[in-house]
C-alpha angles and dihedrals in degrees: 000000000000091000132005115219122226121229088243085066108030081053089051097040093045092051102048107041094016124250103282093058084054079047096053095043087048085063091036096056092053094046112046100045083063088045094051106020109250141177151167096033118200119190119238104206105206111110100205120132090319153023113253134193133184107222139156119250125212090212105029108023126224108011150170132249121195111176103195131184103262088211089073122078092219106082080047093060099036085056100054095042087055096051092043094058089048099206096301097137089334128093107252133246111238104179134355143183099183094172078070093037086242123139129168115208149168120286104227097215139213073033102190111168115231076243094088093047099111093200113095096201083041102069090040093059091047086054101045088043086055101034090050111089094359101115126095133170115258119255080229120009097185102076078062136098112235111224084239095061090054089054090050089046094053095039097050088053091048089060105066102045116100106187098077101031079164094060098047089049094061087042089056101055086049086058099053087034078059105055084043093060090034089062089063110024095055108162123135113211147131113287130193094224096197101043110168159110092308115034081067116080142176117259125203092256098058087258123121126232136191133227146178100043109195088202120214130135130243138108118330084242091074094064087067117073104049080073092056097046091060089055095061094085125196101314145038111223133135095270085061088051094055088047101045089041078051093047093049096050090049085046097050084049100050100029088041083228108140103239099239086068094045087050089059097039088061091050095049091052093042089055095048099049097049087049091053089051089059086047088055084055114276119181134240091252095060102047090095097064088043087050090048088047082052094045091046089062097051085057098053079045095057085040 
């Protein structure tokens, strides 16, 4: 076996994607490091869409292994977006065998996220250098989610749940906030979908780079606001309005987006992502801090 596992993270791992998904990563990690070549693994432990290992490539290098669940249309996307990008600002795909949601790609080293960057204007100058001019239109769009789509999903599931009227009601209005932004900013293109902190990460040569596309097409505008979200922190209070009204103006300056559409943007995406939290599995008690994130955006909205 290329890696063993400990029962802190077959438990995790179990939990969070089933056992069969833990079964099926036990067989993959024997059989693609024979397939590729790979040595010295070393276990990322974040759980997110996909499994992913640190490892050392006889033809590549150091690389990175995701091992996805091929069921789920994410490691497809991801994928394709990757290879439609083609390394230009993005990290690049090696290998792949996306029938086993399994993709072998460049480690971006030393790998430090723009989240560590202390400098507010900083990280919004490294964002705007790498969102300006990064969108291309997809070779086929159609084996994309439109952001769109993503808002009616989540707001079809919203509404039947009973149990946080408040929070479909917002969801609702980002929804309608949404068709409204899509009328007049049309373009289909490639979007990131999960553009943030840390999905852009220091290269050896100085330069950032940018990972884990979610893939999905829609207007350059809705690249924006995942940024800002991250930028929110632990708690809403007046000091985080006067940053995140900061963070907008320099945005609407070096993007050229007029703020108010940046401001809706933001709501629309705040909406969604709490929404999508419920959907993970929050819990009752802490529908009220997901409801005050909500609200907080509102307020930038009504700014």
């Amino acid at each position: 076996m290329s890696y063993c596992f400990k029962q802190e993270e077959i438990e995790n791992i179990s939990n969070h994607f089933g056992k069969d998904v833990y079964e099926k990563v036990l067989r993959n990690i024997d059989v693609y490091p024979e397939r590729w070549s790979l040595t010295t693994f070393q276990f990322i432990p974040s759980y997110s869409a996909n499994l992913v290992f640190t490892c050392r490539s006889e033809n590549f290098g150091d690389v990175v292994l995701k091992l996805g669940n091929p069921q789920a249309r994410e490691i497809f996307t991801e994928f394709n977006a990757l290879n439609e990008y083609d390394g230009k600002r993005f990290c690049r795909v090696f290998e792949a065998d996306i029938e086993n949601g399994v993709i072998l790609e460049e480690w971006i080293k030393p790998g430090i996220p723009l989240r560590d960057e202390n400098n507010l204007e900083k990280r919004l100058s490294v964002f705007s250098s790498l969102y300006n001019d990064l969108h291309i239109l997809p070779a086929k769009s159609e084996i994309y989610p439109t952001y769109m789509d993503w808002v009616d999903k989540i707001t079809a599931y919203m509404s039947k749940r009973q149990d946080c009227k408040e929070l479909y009601l917002y969801m609702k209005k980002a929804r309608d906030i949404c068709q409204s932004l899509s009328s007049t900013y049309s373009q289909k293109v490639l979007l990131h979908g999960d553009f943030h902190h840390d999905n852009i990460l220091l290269s050896s040569d100085g330069e950032y780079k940018i990972i884990d596309p979610k893939g999905v097409v829609g207007d350059p505008i809705f690249d924006v606001p995942r940024f800002i979200l991250n930028e929110f922190g632990d708690d809403i209070t007046p000091e985080l309005h006067v940053k995140i009204n900061d963070i907008i103006y320099f945005l609407e300056k070096s993007l050229n987006i007029p703020n108010s559409i940046i401001r809706k943007c933001l709501f629309v995406e705040t909406a969604m992502g709490i929404c999508w939290q419920v959907e993970d599995g929050s819990t009752p008690e802490e529908y009220p801090e997901l409801v005050e994130t909500v609200a907080f955006a509102e307020a930038i909205l009504n700014n």
